[in-house]
C-alpha positions, 0 to 999 in steps of 0.5 A, spaced: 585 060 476 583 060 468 578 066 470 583 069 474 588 070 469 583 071 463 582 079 463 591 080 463 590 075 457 585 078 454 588 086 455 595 083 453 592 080 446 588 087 445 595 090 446 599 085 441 592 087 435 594 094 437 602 094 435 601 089 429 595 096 426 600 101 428 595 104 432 600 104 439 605 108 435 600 112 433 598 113 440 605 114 444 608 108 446 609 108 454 616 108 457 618 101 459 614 101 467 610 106 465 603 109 466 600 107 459 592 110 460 597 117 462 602 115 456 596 115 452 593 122 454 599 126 454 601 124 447 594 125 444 593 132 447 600 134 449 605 133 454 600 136 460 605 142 459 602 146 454 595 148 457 592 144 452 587 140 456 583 132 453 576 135 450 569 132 449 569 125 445 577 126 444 577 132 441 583 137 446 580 144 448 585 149 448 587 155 453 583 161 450 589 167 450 586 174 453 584 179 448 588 184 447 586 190 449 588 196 446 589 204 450 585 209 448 587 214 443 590 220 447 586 226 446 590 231 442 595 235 446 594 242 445 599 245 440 602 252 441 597 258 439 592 254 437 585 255 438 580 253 444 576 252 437 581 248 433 582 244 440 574 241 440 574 240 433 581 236 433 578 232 440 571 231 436 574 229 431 578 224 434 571 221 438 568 220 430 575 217 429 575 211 433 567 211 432 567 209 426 574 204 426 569 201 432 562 200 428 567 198 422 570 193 425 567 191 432 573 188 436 574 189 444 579 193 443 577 198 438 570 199 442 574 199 448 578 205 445 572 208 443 568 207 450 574 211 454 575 217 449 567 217 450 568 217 458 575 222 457 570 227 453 564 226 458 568 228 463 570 235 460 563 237 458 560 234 465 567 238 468 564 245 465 556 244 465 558 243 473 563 250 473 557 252 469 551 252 474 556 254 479 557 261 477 550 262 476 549 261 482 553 266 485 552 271 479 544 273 480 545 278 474 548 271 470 541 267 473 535 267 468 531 264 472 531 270 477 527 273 470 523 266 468 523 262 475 523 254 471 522 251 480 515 249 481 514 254 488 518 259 484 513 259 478 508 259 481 510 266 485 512 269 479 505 267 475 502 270 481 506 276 480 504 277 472 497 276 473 496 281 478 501 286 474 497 284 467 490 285 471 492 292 472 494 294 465 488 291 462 483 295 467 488 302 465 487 298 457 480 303 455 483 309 456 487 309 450 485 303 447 479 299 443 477 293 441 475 290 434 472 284 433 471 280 426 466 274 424 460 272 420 454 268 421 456 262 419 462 262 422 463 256 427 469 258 430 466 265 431 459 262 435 464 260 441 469 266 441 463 271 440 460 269 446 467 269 450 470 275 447 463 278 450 464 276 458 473 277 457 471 285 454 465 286 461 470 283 465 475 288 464 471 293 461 473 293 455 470 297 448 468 293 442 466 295 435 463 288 432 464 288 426 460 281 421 463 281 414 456 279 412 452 284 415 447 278 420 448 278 427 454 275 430 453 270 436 454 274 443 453 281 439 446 283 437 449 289 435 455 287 430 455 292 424 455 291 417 462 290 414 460 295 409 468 295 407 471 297 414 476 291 415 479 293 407 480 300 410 483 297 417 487 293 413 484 286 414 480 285 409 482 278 406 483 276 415 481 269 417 476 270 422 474 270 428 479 275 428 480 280 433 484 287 433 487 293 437 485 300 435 490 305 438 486 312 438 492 315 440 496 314 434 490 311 430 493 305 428 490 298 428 494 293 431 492 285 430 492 281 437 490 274 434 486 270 429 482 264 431 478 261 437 483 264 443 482 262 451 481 269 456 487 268 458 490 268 452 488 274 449 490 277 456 496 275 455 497 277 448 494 284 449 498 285 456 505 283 451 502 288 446 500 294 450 505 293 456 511 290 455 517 292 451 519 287 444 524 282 448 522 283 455 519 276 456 525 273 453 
């Protein structure tokens, strides 16, 4: 009977040490009859009604309150006789607005206010940039690209198209005009160009007066002439070289192509622009 009656004793003398250091008080005291563990919990961390629940090691976690999300800044409303102008302005101004509040003060609110002016003034412009397309599609004299085709098919028509059309010019090009060709022995851009300009000039039948500023003989033109000062009288006494020019016998003019090494296809190209094309066809 003294085993069995020993743990009440010993809980009751626990009881009496707590009340005689005030700790009970402390704690909260149970109603008579009631739950004493409940008692306990209740007083130490609320009455249960709070939202207040028991922490970690006695310490009471609170219930978090959502944060509060501010709306969007309305996006300036259109005022009487103002501007198309004045509107964007007023609409980016406001977007910079409620960057910069965010970036200075990064709250949830103030990034969110940020985020939906930024997808208000999203929708607008993807709006217009679809209203855009649309009304070129349906307006070919709106279509550049019926000019200067950007689709890989498409280009690759049209690159056709131009080579013939500038493989024509250029087999018409000695009727009128003539080449020159600038360089000097020493010259290493001028000992791969020579050679190059040498099969571009026989291929579409083109005349050359090669001119060496040293008076020696160029790479791919044994018969290069001495300068003898006719690059200062064709006005490009003082061109880097090699340089390569065209000389109009009908107007007498000289007329420079390009200076440096060039590829086939890019003299091709730049004397086709010069001989045949009008300033802003290509464009």
């Amino acid at each position: 009977m003294m085993a069995r009656n020993a743990k009440p004793t010993l809980l009751r003398d626990l009881m009496r040490l707590l009340a005689a250091l005030g700790i009970r008080a402390a704690l909260g005291a149970p109603a008579a009859g009631g739950d004493t563990r409940a008692g306990e919990w209740r007083s130490w961390c609320g009455d249960g009604g709070s939202g207040d629940t028991l922490g970690w090691h006695f310490y009471c976690d609170r219930a978090e309150e959502p944060p509060v999300v501010e709306p969007a800044p309305e996006p300036p409303a259109a005022e009487d006789g103002q501007s198309a102008t004045a509107r964007i302005l007023e609409l980016r101004k406001a977007l910079e607005e409620a960057r910069a509040e965010a970036i200075l003060d990064p709250t949830p609110a103030k990034v969110a206010a940020y985020l939906r002016l930024q997808q208000e003034t999203l929708r607008k412009a993807a709006a217009f940039s679809d209203v855009f397309r649309r009304t070129v599609w349906a307006s070919p004299d709106l279509d550049y690209t019926l000019k200067r085709p950007v689709g890989a098919l498409a280009k690759q028509v049209w690159s056709d198209e131009r080579r013939r059309e500038r493989d024509r010019a250029l087999a018409r090009l000695g009727e009128r005009y003539g080449l020159i060709y600038l360089g000097h022995a020493g010259c290493s851009g001028c000992k791969v160009f020579g050679p190059l300009l040498r099969a571009f000039a026989t291929r579409h039948g083109l005349d050359v007066l090669a001119v060496s500023l040293t008076g020696e003989a160029l790479e791919g033109w044994p018969e290069a002439v001495a300068d003898n000062g006719r690059a200062a009288r064709l006005g490009l006494g003082d061109a880097p070289v090699p340089a390569l020019a065209l000389f109009d016998t009908k107007t007498q003019r000289v007329q420079p192509v390009g200076f440096g090494v060039m590829a086939e296809d890019e003299m091709a190209e730049r004397i086709f622009a010069l001989t045949a094309l009008e300033p802003g066809h290509d464009y």
